[in-house]
C-alpha positions in Angstrom: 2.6 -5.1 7.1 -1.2 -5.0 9.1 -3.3 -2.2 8.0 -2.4 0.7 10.3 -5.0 1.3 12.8 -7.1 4.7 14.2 -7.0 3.9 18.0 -8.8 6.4 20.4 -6.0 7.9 21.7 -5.0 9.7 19.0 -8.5 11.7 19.3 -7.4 15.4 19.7 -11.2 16.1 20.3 -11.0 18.3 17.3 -13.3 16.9 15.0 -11.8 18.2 11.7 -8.4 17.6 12.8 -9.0 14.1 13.8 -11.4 13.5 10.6 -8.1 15.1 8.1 -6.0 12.7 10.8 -7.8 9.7 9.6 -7.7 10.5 6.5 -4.1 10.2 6.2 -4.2 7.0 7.9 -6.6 5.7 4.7 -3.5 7.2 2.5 -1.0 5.5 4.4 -2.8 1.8 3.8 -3.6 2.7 0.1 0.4 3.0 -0.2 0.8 -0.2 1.4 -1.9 -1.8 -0.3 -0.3 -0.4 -3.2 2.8 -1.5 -2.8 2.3 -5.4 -1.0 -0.6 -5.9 -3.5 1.0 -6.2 -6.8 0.2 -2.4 -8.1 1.9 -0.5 -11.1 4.4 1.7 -10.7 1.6 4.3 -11.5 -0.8 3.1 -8.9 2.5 3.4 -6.0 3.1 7.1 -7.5 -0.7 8.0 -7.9 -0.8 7.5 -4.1 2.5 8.6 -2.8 1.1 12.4 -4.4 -2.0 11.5 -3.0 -1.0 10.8 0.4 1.3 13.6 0.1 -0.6 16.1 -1.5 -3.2 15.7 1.6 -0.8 15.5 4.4 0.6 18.7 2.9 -2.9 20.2 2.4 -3.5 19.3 6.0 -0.6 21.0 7.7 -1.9 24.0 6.0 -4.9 23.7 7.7 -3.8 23.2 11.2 -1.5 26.2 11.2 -3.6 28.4 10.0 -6.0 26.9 12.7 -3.2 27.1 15.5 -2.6 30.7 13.9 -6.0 31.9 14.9 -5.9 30.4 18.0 -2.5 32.4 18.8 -1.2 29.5 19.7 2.3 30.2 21.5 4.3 27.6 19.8 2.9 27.7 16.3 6.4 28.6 15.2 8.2 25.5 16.3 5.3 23.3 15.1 5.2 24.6 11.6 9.3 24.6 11.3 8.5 20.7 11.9 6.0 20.3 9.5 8.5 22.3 6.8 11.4 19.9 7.9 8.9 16.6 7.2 7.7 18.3 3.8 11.4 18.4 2.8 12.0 15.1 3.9 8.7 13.1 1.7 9.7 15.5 -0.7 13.1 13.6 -0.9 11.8 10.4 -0.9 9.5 11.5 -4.0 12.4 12.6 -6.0 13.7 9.3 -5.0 10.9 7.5 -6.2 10.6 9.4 -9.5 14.5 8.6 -10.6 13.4 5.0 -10.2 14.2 4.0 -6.7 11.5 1.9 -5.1 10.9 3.9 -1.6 7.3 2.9 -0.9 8.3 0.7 1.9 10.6 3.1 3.6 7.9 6.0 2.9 5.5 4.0 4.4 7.4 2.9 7.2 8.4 7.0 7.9 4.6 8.4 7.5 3.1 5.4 10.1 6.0 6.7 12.8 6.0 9.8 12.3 2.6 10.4 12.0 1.5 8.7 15.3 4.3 9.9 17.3 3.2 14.0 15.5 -0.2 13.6 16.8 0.9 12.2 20.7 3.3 15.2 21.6 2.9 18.1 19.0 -0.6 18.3 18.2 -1.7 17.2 21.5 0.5 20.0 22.7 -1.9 22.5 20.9 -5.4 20.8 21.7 -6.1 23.4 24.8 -5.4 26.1 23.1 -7.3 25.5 20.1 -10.7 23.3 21.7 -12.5 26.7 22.1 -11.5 28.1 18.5 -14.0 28.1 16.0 -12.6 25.9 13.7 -12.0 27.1 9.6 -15.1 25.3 7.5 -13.1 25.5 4.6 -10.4 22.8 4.4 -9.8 21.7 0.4 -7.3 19.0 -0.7 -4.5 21.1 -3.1 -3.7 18.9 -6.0 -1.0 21.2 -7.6 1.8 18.5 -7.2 4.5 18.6 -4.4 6.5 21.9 -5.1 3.1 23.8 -5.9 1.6 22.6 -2.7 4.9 23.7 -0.9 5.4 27.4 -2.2 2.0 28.0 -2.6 
């Protein structure tokens, strides 16, 4: 598959949203580097909890970001993050009992991802613009279920 692509569209005009955003487009070509290029089972699994482990650490972020910002919908958008954590968290437990998933995974994060960042986040980008945005965003690296019910 081509290397996914940052276009200027998908600017929210948030800088640390769209830096974290971009970030998790790099994680998204690791996996399919990782995967198309010949890599270990370990490399695949190093950056499926690495991809993972930010996107989760980055949803965090945001709604504690959309929280300050009382943003009227925050609700609804974390009930969708919690339904996409459940459902990478499925394809991890996949790939731990031995099924390769890379390809689906990566297939799931490039859609979902792009289409997120179109309607939901851009959804919240008035609201938020004039917040004064949280300086400290850290990447958890407890593992899945620690990042989850933490």
């Amino acid at each position: 598959m081509a290397k996914t692509i940052w276009t200027s569209n998908l600017n929210t005009g948030i800088e640390v949203i769209d830096k974290q955003h971009k970030m998790i487009v790099d994680y998204i070509n690791q996996l399919d580097d990782a995967r198309t290029g010949g890599g270990t089972r370990e490399l695949v699994a190093k950056v499926i909890d690495n991809l993972l482990g930010y996107t989760i650490s980055h949803f965090k972020y945001e709604e504690r970001l959309l929280e300050e910002a009382k943003y009227p919908f925050l609700k609804a958008h974390k009930n969708i993050h919690e339904s996409f954590v459940k459902r990478v968290g499925d394809y991890q437990e996949r790939f731990k009992l031995g099924e390769d998933i890379s390809e689906e995974l990566h297939k799931l994060m490039f859609n979902w991802l792009f289409g997120h960042i179109k309607y939901e986040d851009m959804d919240y980008v008035s609201v938020v613009r004039n917040v004064p945005v949280p300086d400290d965003f850290s990447e958890n690296r407890k593992g899945l279920f620690g990042r989850i019910f933490a």
